[in-house]
N, C-alpha and C positions, 0 to 999 in steps of 0.2 A: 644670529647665533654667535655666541660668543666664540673664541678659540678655544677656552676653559672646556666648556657645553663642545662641542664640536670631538675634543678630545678626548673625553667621557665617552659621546655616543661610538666614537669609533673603539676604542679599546673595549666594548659592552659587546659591539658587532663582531671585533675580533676572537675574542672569548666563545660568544654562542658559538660563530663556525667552526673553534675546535673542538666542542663537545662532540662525545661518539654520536654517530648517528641512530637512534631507537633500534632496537634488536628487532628485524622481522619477524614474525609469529612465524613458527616453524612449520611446513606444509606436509600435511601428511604423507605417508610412503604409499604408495598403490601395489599391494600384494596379488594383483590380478585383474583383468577385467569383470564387468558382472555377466554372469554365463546362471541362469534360475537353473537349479539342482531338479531333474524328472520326476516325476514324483513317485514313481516308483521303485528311487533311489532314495527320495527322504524315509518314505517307509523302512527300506531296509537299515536306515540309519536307527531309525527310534528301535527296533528291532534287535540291532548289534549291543547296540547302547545299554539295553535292557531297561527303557526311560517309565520310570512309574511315579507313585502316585507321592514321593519321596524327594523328587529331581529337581534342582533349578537347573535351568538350561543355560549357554551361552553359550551365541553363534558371533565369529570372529569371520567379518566379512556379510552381514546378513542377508545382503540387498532387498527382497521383497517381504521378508520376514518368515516366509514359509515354514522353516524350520523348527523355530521357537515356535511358533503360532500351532504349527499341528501338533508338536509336545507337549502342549499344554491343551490345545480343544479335544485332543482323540489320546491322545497317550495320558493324559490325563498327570502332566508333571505339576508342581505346585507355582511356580513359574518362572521367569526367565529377562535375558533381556537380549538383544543386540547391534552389534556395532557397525558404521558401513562410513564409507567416507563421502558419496552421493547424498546430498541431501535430499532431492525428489525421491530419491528411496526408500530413505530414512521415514519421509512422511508418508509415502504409501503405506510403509508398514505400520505404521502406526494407526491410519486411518482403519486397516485390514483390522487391526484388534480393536478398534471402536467398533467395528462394525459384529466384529464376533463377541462381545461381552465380555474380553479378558485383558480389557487397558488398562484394568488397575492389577492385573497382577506382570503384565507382559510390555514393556518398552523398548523401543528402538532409540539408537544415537546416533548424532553424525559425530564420529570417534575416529580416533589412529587407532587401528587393532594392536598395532605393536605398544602401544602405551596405553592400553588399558587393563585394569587388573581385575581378571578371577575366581580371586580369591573364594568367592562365595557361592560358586558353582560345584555342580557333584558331576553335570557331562559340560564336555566343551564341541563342539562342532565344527571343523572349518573344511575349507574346498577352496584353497588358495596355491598358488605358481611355486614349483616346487623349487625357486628359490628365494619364497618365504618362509618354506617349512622350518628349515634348521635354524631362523632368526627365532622361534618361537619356543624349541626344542627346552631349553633350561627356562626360560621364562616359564613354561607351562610348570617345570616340574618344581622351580622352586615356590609358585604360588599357590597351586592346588591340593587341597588335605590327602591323605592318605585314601584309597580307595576310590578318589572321584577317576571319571572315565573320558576319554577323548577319543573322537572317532574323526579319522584324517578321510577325506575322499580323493581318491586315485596317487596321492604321493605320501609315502610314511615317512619316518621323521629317520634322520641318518644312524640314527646312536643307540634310541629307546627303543628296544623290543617290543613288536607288539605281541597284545595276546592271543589276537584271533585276526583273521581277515575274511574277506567275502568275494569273490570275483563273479562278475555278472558278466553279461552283454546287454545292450540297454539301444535300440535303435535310435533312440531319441540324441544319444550322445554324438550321433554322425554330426548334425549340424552344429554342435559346439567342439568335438574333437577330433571331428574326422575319422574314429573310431567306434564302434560300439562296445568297447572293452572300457570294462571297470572296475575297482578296486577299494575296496572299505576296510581299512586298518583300525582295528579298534586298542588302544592301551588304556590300561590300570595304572593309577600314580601310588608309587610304592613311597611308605613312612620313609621319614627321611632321621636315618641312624646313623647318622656319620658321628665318628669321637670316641671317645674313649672310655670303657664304662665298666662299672664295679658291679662283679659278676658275685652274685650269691647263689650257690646250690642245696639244695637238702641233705644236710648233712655234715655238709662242711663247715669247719675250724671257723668262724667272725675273725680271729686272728691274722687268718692268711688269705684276702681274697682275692679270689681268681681277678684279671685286668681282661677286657675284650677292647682291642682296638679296629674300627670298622673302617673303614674308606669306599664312599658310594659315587657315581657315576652317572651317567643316562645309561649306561650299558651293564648297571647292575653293581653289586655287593661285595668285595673281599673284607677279610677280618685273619685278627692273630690272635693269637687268646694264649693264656699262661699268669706266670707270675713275673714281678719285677724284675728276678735274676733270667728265665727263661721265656719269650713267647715262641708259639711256632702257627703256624697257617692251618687255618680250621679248615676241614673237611668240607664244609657244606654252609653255603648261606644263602637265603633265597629269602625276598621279600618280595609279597604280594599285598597292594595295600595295605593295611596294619599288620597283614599275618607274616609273623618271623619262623625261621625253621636257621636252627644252627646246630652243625652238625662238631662238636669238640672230636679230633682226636685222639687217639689212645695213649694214658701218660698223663693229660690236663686232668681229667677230672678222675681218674681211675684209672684202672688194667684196661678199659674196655672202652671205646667209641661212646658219647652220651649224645644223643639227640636232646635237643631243645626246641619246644615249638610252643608260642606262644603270641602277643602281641602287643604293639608298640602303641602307647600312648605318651604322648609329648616328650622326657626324657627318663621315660619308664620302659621296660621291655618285661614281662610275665608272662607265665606261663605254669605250664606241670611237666613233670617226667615222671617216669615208673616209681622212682623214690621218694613226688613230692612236689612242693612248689619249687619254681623259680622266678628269682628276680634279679634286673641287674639295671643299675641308676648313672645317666651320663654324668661324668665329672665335670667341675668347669659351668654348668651351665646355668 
């Protein structure tokens, strides 16, 4: 070997050792051990949920598939999928819908639940350590449409009201909690109306139109409403999935308080009042 040749290979060998070393593949987080849900708590879930014949499902953490599986064989949802980070579980559940005829509509994954998206589900499901819940809290609400449903088991989320809950005793739960106490938190994902938006009423001047400035939360809705030179704090705002309720007032739109109740479709908000329609369209967007 020459010295030239010698030279070369070393400064080649000195080179690759200081390239970064490959980025390890990131290892998924474990939101919980797997603990199979009683089954006469999956019930009360499909139950809470109000899962029909309209639902994709998705279960965040699925392990045997249970969940999904009997929302679609007995609640009769259209279907579903879910996510677990065991892969023997993964394929049990999968095997479980081969064997019940609904593997083409119902799939499991070996998935990070915290980085998986949603978006395309109406219920979500999970039963995970209730310090993964609030990792999930704005993920859910910023992926999920207007109206779709989440049902937490035994830990609800710190910020998002829920709508309803359920509390059982459940013997079964002794050898996974050491309790038989239960709890099933069900939420509504409320349209999302944040921003600033050009209020039209019945009746009123095209000239001068009202402004509704909203700021939304996990913990719900405030707004200002008025015109350029004046806003002041609306009376009343509440969103329930698509359905809006705003309460203006007295001064904004009149002598007298006007209620608005209507609903939110993408950066549209309509409705009616005593005098008519309403509409009012996000700026900006």
């Amino acid at each position: 070997m020459t010295a030239r040749l010698a030279s070369v290979l070393l400064a080649a060998c000195l080179a690759a050792a200081s390239l970064p070393a490959p980025a390890q593949e990131k290892k998924a987080e474990s939101a919980g051990p797997y603990v199979p849900t009683p089954w006469v708590i999956v019930d009360e879930i499909m139950k809470l949920a109000g899962i029909g014949p309209g639902d994709y499902v998705v279960d965040l953490g699925s392990g045997d598939g249970r969940l999904v599986l009997t929302a679609v064989t007995r609640y009769k949802a259209k279907g579903g999928f879910g996510v677990d980070i065991e892969a023997p579980l993964v394929a049990q559940a999968n095997e479980s819908a081969r064997k019940e005829g609904v593997a083409d509509r119902v799939q499991f994954h070996v998935r990070d639940l915290f980085e998986t998206n949603v978006g395309e589900a109406s219920v979500v499901t999970l039963y995970l350590l209730p310090t993964s819940i609030p990792k999930l809290e704005v993920r859910l609400l910023a992926q999920l449409p207007a109206g779709a449903r989440v049902v937490s088991h035994d830990y609800p989320f710190p910020n998002w009201p829920h709508e309803r809950s359920v509390k059982m005793d459940v013997q079964e739960k002794i050898a996974i909690s050491g309790t038989t106490r239960t709890a099933l938190y069900l939420y509504v994902v409320p349209a999302r109306i944040a921003g600033t938006w050009e209020l039209q009423l019945p009746g009123a001047s095209p000239k001068a139109p009202l402004r509704l400035a909203v700021t939304q939360q996990a913990t719900g809705a405030t707004a200002r409403a008025g015109t350029a030179e004046r806003m002041v704090d609306v009376t009343e705002i509440a969103v329930h999935g698509a359905d809006v309720r705003i309460t203006l007032p007295a001064g904004v739109a009149g002598p007298k308080p006007v209620t608005l109740q209507g609903k939110a479709s993408g950066n549209v908000l309509e409705g009616a009042t005593d005098g008519g329609r309403w509409r009012a369209t996000r700026q900006g967007a």
